[in-house]
Every structure is written in C-alpha cells, then in structure tokens.
FIZA-63187 format. One record per residue (C-alpha): residue in one letter; x, y, z. Coordinates in Angstrom, 3 decimals. Layout:
# residues N
<site r="A" c1="X" c2="Y" c3="Z"/>
...
END
This chain:
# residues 333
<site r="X" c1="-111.236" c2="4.320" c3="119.393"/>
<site r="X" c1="-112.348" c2="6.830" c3="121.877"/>
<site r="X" c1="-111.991" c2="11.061" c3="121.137"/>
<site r="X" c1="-110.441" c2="11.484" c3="124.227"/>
<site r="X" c1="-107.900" c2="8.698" c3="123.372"/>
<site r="X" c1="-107.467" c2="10.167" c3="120.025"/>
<site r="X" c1="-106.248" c2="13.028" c3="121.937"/>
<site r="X" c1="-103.741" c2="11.536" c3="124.706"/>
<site r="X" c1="-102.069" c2="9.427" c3="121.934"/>
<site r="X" c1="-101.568" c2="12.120" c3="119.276"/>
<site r="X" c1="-100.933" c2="15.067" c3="122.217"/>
<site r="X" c1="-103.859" c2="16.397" c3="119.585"/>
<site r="X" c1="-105.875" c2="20.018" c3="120.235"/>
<site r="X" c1="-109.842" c2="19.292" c3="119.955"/>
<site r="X" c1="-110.553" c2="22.695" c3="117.957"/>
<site r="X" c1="-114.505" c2="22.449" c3="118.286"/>
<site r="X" c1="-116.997" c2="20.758" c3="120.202"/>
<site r="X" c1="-118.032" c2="17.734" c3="118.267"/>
<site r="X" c1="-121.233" c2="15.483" c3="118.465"/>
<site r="X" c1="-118.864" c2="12.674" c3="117.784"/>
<site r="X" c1="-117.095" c2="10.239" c3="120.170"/>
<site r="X" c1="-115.559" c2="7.961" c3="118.597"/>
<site r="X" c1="-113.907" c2="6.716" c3="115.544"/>
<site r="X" c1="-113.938" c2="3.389" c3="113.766"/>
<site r="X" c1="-110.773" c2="3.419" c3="111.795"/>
<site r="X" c1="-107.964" c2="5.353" c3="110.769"/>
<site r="X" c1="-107.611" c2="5.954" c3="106.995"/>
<site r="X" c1="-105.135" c2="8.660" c3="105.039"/>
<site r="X" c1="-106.836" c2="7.866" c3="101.704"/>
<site r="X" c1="-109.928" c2="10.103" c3="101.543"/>
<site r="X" c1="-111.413" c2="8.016" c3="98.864"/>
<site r="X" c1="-111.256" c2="5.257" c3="101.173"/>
<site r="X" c1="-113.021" c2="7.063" c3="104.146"/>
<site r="X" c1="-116.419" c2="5.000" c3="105.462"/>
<site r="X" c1="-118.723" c2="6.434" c3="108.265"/>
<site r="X" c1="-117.355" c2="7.142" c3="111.194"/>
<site r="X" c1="-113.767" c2="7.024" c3="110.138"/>
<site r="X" c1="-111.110" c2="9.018" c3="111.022"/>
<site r="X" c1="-109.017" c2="10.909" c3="108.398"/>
<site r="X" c1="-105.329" c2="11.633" c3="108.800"/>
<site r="X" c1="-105.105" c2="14.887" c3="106.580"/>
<site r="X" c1="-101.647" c2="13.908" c3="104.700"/>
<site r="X" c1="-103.248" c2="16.572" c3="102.142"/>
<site r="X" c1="-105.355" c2="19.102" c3="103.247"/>
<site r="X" c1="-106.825" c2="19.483" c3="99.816"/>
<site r="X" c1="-108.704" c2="16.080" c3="100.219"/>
<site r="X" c1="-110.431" c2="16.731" c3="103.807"/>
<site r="X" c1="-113.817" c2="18.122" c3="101.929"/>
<site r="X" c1="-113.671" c2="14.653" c3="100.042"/>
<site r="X" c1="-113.066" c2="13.051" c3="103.493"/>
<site r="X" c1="-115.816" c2="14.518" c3="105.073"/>
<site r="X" c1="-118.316" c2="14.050" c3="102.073"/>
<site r="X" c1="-117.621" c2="10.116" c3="102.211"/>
<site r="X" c1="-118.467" c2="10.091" c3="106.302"/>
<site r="X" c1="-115.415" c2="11.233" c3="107.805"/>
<site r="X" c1="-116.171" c2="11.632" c3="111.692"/>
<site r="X" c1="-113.007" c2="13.874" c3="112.575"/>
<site r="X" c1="-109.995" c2="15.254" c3="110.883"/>
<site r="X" c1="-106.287" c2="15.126" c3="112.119"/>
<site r="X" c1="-104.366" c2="18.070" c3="110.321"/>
<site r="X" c1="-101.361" c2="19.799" c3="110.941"/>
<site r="X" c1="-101.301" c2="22.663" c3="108.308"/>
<site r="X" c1="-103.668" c2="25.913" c3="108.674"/>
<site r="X" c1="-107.513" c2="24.448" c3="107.650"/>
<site r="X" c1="-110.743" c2="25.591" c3="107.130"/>
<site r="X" c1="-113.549" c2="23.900" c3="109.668"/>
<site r="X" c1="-116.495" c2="23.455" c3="107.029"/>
<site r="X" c1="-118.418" c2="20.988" c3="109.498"/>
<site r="X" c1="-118.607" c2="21.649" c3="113.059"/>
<site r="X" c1="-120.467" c2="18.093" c3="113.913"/>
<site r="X" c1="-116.981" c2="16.254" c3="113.524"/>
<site r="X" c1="-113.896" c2="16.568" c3="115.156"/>
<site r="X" c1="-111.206" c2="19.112" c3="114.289"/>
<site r="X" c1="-108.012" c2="17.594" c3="115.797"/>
<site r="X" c1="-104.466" c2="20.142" c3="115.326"/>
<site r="X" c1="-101.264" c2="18.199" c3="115.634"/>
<site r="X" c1="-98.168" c2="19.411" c3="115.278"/>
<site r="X" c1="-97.303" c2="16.801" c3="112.141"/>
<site r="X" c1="-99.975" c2="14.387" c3="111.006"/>
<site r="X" c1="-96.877" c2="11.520" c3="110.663"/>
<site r="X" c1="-95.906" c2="11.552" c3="114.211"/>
<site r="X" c1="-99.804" c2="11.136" c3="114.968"/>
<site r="X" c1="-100.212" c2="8.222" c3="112.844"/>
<site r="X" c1="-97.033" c2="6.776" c3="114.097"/>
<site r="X" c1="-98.248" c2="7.068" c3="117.928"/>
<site r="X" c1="-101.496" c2="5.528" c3="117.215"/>
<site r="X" c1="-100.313" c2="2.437" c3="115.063"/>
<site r="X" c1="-98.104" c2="2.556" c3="117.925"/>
<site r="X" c1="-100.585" c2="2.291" c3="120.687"/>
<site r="X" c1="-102.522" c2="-0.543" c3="118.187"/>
<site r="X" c1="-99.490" c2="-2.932" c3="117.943"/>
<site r="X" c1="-99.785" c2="-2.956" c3="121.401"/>
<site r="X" c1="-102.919" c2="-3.665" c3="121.811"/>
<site r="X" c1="-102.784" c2="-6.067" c3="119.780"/>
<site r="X" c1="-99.955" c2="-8.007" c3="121.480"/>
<site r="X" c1="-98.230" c2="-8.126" c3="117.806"/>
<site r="X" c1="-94.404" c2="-9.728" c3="118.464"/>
<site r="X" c1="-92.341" c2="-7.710" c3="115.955"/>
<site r="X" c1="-88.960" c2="-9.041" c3="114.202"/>
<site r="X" c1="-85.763" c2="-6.635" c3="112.540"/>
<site r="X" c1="-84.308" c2="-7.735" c3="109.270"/>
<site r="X" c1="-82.321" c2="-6.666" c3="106.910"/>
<site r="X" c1="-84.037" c2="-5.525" c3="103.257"/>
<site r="X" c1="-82.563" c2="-8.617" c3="101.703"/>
<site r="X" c1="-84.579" c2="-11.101" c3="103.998"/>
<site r="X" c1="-87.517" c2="-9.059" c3="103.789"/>
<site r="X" c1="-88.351" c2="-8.463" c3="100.027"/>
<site r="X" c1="-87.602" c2="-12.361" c3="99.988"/>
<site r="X" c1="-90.469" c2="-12.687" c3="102.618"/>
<site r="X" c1="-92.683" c2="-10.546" c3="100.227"/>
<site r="X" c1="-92.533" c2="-13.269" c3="97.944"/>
<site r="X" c1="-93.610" c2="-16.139" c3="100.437"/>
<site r="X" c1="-97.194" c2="-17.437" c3="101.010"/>
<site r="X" c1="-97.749" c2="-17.708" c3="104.349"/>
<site r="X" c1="-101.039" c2="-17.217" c3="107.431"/>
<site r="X" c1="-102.426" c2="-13.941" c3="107.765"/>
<site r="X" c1="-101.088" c2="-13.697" c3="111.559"/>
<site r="X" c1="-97.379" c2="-13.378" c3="109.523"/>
<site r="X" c1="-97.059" c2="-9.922" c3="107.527"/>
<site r="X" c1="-93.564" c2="-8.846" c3="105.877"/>
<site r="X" c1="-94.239" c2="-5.266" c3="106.034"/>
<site r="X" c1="-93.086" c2="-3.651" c3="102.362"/>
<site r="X" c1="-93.452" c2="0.284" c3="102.250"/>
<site r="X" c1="-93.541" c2="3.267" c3="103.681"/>
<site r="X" c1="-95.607" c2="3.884" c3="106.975"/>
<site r="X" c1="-98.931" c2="5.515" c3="104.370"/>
<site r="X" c1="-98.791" c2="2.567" c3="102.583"/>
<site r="X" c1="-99.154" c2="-0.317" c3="105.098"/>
<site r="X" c1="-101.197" c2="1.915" c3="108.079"/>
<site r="X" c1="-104.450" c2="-0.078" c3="107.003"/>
<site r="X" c1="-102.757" c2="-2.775" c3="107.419"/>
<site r="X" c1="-101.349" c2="-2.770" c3="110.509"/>
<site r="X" c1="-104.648" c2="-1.288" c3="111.876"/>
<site r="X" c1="-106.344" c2="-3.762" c3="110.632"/>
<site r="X" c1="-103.829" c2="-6.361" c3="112.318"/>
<site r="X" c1="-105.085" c2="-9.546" c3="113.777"/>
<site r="X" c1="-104.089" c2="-10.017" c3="117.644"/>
<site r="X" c1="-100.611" c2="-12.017" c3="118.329"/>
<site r="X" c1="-100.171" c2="-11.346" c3="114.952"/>
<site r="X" c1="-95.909" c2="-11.359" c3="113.819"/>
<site r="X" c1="-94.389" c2="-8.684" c3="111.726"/>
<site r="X" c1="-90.497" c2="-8.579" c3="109.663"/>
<site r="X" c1="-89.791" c2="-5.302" c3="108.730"/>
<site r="X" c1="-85.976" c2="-3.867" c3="108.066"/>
<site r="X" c1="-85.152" c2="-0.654" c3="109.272"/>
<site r="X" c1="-83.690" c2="0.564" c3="106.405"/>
<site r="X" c1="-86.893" c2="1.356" c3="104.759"/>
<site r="X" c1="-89.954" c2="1.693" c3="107.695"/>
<site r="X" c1="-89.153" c2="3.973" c3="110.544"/>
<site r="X" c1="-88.976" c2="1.765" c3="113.892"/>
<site r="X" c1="-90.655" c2="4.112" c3="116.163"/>
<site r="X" c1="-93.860" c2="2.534" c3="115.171"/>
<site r="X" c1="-92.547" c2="-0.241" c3="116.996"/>
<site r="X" c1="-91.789" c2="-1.517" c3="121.014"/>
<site r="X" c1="-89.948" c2="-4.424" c3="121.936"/>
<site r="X" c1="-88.307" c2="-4.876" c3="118.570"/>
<site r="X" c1="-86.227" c2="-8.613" c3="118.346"/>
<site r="X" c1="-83.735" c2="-9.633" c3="116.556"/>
<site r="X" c1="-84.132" c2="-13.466" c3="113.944"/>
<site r="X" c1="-83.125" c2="-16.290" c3="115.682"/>
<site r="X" c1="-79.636" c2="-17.662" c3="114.932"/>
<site r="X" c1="-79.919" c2="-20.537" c3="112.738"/>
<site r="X" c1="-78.338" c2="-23.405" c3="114.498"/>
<site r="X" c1="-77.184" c2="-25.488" c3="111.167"/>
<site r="X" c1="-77.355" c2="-25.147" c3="107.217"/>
<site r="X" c1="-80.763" c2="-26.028" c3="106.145"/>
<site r="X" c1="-81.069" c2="-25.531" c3="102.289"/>
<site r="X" c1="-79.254" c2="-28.124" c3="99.774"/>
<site r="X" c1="-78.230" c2="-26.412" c3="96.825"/>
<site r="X" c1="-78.625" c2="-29.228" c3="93.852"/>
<site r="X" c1="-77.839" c2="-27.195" c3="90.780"/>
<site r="X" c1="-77.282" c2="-23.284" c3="90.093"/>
<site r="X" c1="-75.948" c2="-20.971" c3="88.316"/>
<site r="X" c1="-75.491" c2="-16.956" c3="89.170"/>
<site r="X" c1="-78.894" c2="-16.000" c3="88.778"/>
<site r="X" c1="-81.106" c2="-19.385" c3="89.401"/>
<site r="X" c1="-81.248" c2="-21.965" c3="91.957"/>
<site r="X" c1="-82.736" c2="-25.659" c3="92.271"/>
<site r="X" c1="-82.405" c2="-26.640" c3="95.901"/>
<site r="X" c1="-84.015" c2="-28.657" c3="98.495"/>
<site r="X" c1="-85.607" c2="-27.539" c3="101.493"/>
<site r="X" c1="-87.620" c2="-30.136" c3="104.539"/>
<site r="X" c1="-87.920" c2="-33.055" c3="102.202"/>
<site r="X" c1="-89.309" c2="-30.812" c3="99.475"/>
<site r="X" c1="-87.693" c2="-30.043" c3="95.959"/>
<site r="X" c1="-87.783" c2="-26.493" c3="94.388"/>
<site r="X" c1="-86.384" c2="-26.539" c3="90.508"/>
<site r="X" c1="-84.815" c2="-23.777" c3="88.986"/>
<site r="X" c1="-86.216" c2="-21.079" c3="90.932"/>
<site r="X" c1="-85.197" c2="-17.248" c3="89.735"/>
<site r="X" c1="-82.952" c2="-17.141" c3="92.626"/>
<site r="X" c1="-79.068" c2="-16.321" c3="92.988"/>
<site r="X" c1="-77.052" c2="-18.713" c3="94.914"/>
<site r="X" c1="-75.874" c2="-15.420" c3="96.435"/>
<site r="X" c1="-79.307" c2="-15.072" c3="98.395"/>
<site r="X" c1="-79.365" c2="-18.657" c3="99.895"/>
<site r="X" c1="-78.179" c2="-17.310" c3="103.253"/>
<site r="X" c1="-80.472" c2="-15.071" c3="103.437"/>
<site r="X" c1="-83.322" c2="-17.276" c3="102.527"/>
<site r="X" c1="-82.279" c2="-19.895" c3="105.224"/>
<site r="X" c1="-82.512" c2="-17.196" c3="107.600"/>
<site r="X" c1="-86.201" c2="-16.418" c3="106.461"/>
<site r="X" c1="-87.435" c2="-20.190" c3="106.818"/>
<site r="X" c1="-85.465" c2="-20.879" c3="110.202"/>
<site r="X" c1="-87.665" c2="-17.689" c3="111.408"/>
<site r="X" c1="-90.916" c2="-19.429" c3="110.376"/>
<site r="X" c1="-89.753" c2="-22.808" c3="111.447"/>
<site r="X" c1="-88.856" c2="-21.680" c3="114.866"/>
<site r="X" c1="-92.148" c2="-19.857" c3="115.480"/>
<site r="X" c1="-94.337" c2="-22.578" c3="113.500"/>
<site r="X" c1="-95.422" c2="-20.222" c3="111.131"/>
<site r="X" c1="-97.084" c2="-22.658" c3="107.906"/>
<site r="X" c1="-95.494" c2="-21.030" c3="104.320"/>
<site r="X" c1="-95.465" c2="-22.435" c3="100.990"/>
<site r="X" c1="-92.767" c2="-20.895" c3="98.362"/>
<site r="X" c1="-93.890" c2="-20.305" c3="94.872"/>
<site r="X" c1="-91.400" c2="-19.146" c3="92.190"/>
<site r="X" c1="-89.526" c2="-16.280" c3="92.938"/>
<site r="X" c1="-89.160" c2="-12.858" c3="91.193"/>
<site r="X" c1="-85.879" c2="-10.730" c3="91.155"/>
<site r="X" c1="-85.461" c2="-8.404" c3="94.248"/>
<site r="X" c1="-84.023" c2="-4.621" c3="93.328"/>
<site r="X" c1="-80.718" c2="-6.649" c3="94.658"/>
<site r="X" c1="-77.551" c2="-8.431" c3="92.332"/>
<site r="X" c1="-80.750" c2="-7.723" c3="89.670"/>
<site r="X" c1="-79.202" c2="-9.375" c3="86.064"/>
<site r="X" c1="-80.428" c2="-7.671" c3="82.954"/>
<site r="X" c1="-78.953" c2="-9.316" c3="79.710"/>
<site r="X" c1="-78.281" c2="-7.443" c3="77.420"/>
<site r="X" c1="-76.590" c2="-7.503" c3="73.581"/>
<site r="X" c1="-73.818" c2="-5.527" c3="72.354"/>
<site r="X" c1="-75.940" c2="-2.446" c3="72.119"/>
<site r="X" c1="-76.606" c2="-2.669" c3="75.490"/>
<site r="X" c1="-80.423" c2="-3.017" c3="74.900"/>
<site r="X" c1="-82.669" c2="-4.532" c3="77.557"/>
<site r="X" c1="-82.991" c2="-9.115" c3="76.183"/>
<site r="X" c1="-85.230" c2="-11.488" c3="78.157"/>
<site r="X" c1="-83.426" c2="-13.306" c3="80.910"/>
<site r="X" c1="-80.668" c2="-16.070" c3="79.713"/>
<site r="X" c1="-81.186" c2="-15.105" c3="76.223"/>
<site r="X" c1="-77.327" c2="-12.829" c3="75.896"/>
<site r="X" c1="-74.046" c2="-13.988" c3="77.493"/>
<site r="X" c1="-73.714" c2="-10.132" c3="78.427"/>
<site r="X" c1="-75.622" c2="-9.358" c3="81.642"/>
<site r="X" c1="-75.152" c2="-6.256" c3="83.962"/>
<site r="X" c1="-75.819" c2="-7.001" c3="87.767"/>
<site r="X" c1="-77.142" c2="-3.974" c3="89.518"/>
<site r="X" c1="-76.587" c2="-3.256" c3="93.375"/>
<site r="X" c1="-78.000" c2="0.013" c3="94.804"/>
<site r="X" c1="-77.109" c2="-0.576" c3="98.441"/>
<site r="X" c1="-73.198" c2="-0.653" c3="98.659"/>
<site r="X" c1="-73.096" c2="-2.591" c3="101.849"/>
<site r="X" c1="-73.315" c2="-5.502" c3="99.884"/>
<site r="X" c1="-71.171" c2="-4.509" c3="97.043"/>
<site r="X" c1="-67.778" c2="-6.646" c3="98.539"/>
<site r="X" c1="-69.759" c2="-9.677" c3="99.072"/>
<site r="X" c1="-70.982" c2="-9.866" c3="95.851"/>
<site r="X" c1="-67.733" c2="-9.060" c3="94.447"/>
<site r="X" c1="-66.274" c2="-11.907" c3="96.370"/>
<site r="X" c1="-69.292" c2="-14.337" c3="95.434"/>
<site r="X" c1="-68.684" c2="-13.503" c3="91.256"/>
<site r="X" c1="-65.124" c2="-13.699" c3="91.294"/>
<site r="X" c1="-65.533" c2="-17.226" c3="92.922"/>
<site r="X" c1="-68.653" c2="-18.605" c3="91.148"/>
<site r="X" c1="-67.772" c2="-16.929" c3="88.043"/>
<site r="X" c1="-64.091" c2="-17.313" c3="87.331"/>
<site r="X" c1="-64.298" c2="-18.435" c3="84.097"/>
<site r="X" c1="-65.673" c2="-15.483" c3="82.720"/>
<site r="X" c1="-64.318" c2="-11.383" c3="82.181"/>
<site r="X" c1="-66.027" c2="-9.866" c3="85.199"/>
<site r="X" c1="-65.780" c2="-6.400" c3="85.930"/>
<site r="X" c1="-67.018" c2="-4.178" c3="88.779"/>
<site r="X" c1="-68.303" c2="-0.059" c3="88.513"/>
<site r="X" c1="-68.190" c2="1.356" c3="91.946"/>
<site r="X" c1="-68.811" c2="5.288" c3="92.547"/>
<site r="X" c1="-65.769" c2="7.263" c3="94.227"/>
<site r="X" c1="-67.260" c2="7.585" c3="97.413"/>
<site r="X" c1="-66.667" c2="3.374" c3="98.175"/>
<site r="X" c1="-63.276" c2="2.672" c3="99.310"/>
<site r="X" c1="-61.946" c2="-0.227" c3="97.180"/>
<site r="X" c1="-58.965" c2="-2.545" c3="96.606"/>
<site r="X" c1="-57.010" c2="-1.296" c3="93.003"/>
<site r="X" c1="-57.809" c2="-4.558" c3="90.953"/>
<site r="X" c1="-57.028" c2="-4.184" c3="86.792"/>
<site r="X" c1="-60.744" c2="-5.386" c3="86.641"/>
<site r="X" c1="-62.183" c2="-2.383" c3="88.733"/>
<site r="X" c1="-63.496" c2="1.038" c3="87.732"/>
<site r="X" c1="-64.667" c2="3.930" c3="89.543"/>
<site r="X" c1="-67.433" c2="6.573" c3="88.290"/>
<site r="X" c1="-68.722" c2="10.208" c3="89.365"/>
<site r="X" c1="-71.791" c2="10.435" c3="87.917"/>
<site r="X" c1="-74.323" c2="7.913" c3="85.662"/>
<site r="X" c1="-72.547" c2="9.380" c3="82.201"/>
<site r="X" c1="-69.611" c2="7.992" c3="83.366"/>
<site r="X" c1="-70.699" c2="4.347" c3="83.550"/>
<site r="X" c1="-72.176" c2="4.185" c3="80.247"/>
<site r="X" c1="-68.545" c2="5.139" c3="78.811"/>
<site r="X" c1="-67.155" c2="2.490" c3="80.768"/>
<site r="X" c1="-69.337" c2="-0.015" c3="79.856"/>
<site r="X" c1="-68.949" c2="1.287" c3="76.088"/>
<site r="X" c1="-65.425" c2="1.120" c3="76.222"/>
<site r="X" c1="-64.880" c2="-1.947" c3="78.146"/>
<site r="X" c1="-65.497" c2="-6.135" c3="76.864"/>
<site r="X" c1="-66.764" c2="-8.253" c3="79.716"/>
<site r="X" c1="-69.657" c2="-10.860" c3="80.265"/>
<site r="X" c1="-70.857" c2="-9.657" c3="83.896"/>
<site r="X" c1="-70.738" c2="-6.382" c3="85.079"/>
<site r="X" c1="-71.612" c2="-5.234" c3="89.018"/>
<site r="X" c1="-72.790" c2="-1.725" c3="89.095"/>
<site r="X" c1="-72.723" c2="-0.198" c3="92.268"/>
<site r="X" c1="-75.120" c2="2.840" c3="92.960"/>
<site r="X" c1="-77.497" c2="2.702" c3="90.349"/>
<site r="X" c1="-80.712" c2="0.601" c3="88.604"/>
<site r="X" c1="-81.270" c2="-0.427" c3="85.513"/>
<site r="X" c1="-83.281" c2="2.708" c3="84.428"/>
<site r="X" c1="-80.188" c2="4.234" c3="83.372"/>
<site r="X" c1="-80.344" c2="2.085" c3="80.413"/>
<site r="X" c1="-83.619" c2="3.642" c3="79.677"/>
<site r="X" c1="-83.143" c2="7.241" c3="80.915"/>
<site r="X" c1="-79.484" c2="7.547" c3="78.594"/>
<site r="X" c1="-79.184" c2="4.756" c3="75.996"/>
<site r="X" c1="-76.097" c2="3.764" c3="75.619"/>
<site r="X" c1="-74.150" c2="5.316" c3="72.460"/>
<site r="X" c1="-71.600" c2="3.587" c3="70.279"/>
<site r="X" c1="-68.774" c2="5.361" c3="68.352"/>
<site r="X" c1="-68.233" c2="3.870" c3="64.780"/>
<site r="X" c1="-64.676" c2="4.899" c3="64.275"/>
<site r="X" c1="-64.079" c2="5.273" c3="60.117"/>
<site r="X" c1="-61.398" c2="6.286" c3="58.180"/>
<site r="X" c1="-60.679" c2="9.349" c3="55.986"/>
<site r="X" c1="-59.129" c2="9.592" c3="53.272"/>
<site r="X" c1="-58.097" c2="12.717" c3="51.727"/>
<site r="X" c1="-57.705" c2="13.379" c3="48.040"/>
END
C-alpha cells in the first residue's frame, strides 16, 4: 500500500521525509516484521526491533524517538483506530461478504474444517490482523460482536433463517451427541444436545452459500462446560463421576439452560448458582451468590449431581480448592 494512502486512511501525520513509498504489509508483532513492512507500534519499546528486522515505517501514537530518518514516522492519535481503518479499507478491497453471529455459533465454527475463502474469526482485532490482511478476495467471514469490535466491518449481514430442522439427533445425553447430518453419521461427538440449534444454524450458513466443510470431533466451548468431579470437588476425566458442575459465564443463556436440564435431566438433583445481579424465579433448587467464596460454600453444603454456575469458570476450583468441614464430637471429662 501506498504512503500517501497510509496517510488518508489512518488521518496519520508524516513526521519526516522518508525515502520510502510504500509498504508491503501491516504487522504489530515486531519479531514478525520482513522488509518493507509496516509496523503498528502497539509497544513503543519494540519499534528499534521493528526497524532492525526491515521495518519501512512506523505507526505510533505515544511520544517516540525517530532513530532512522530513511523510513516513515507516521503519528496517529491511537494506533487501534489506525489498524481498524486500514483492515477496514482491505475488507473492502477485497470484496470480503461478512456474517454476525452470536459467540455460541462461532466457537462451534472454530472447530469446523472448511476452504480457506471461509474464516470464523476467534480473537481480538491484534490477534487475527494478519489474517484478515492476508485475506483472499470474495473471501466470507463469521464473527460475533460480543468479542471483535464491528467497526472493522461494512455491510455486516445477518445468518440466513433456516427454513426446516436439519440435524437428527439418534442418541445423547447432556454433554454428548450422536446425530445425523446430509446422509452422514457423526457418533458420540463431545457435544450437548443443548448446542444442536446452534450447530444447525452454522451448517444451513455453509449450505446456503456452498461453502465445502467436514466436522471432526468436537471439543468443549467455554459454554454449559461439564467438569466431573468427586466428592472433594477435585477436577475427574469426563464421564468418570456422577457429580459434574456445568459452568456458564455469559448469563444470557443461563434460563435456557436451566430450562434444557430441568427437562433432559429430571431424574436427577439439579441445582442452579446464579450471582445477585440476575433476576430469577424463587425455586427450592436455586441459590444466589456475591462473590466466588460464596459458591464454594454452597456447593460444600449442598448434595446434587449437576450444578449450573452462572458467572464464573472452572478456575475457581483451582484458584480456591474447595474445603470440607469434618464435624467431630467432644467429649469432656
């Protein structure tokens, strides 16, 4: 890309008078810089180490040292925005069509094996710029708003509404899933039951833009996640306790999934650990926390086989190990 491009898209001050032109790709990891790139100076610490690998101008935002007048100095006022306008201006030069989803749909898509002109975009914008500058033409993106800022984006559409049910569920239980899908048979895949909507959504997307995929075995999302567990509430390989904790950081989906355990899994003691701040429904099976100390009494003093934590991970298992009382008697002489 041109200097003087560089410039109109980033609304960029040229500080010197370069020898250089042009650039031939944008990189933020200095360690990653080739000749002739251009470096987007997330930390101004690493713009020596930039220029030393063959950096061919510097976009900074923070007070900086020139050591090199041959290359371009270019003053922003925030190196984000700049990266953002020119991944920007590269989508659409790229005529790349670009889909919304929600984060369940697209950690699902992380998992799928599909072209290279498909990309589920997983990260923040540092992480995936190389990618998307490196995007082929016509290319189609997913990405969920939640967790990638959509002003790298124009034209932004919506998945196409699925027009019947496409997945047959043949067997399952909470946390795995044989179904069938176009003629094809998927056993036991590490997949709730709970996610099958949001998987049908996925596949009606590539069927409707003839986008080739092939599925290979899932791996748990950071979403209904099941850890088993034993009575000391240490971490067991999957299926291998009949205790399990289900954790759910995102409490928009915290009522479905209460709904979807009390139907699939009425035959057991289910209960759910919501913070305050979630309105709920009194039920005798519900409890409500403050802070992370206060689940870990709950679950001590509570006998269940599933239990829905709202708010929270599994590290808190790790971070504050659960502690038993061993009540004993006294007996005085």
């Amino acid at each position: 890309m041109r200097l003087e491009n560089i410039l109109a898209l980033t609304y960029g001050k040229l500080i010197n008078e370069p020898f250089v032109n042009s650039f031939e790709n944008i990189v933020i990891e200095a360690n990653k810089i080739k000749r002739g790139d251009l470096f987007i100076a997330y930390e101004e610490n690493m713009i020596q180490t930039a220029i030393l690998n063959g950096a061919y101008g510097i976009i900074f935002d923070k007070p900086t040292q020139m050591s090199d007048n041959e290359i371009a100095w270019i003053k922003v006022e925030d190196v984000e925005d700049a990266l953002k306008r020119l991944l920007r201006y590269r989508l659409i030069e790229k005529e790349v069509v670009v889909y919304e989803c929600n984060e369940i749909i697209l950690k699902l898509a992380l998992q799928v094996i599909t072209e290279p002109n498909f990309m589920a975009l997983g990260g923040d914008i540092k992480s995936i710029s190389k990618t998307l500058w490196q995007v082929e033409p016509k290319s189609v993106l997913l990405f969920c708003p939640a967790l990638l800022s959509e002003d790298i984006f124009t034209n932004i559409q919506t998945l196409p509404k699925m027009e019947i049910e496409a997945i047959t569920v043949m067997e399952q239980t909470l946390f795995e899933t044989s179904f069938i899908y176009d003629n094809i048979f998927y056993e036991r895949q590490l997949i709730s039951p709970f996610f099958m909507p949001y998987l049908e959504e996925l596949l009606y997307l590539f069927k409707n833009l003839k986008i080739n995929f092939r599925l290979k075995k899932f791996t748990p999302i950071e979403h209904f996640e099941a850890v088993f567990t034993n009575k000391k509430f240490e971490i067991k390989e999957f299926g291998t306790s009949d205790k399990v904790l289900i954790f759910e950081p995102n409490f928009s989906l915290i009522k479905e999934e209460m709904i979807f355990l009390q139907k699939q899994a009425n035959w057991a003691k289910v209960i759910f650990i919501i913070p305050q701040t979630i309105e709920s429904e009194g039920m005798d099976t519900l409890f409500v926390y403050n802070n992370e100390k206060e689940i870990l009494e709950i679950l001590n003093n509570s006998s269940f086989h599933f239990a829905l934590i709202a708010g929270v991970d599994k590290s808190i298992l790790i971070k504050q190990p659960i502690k038993h009382i061993q009540l004993t008697l006294n007996f005085m002489d």
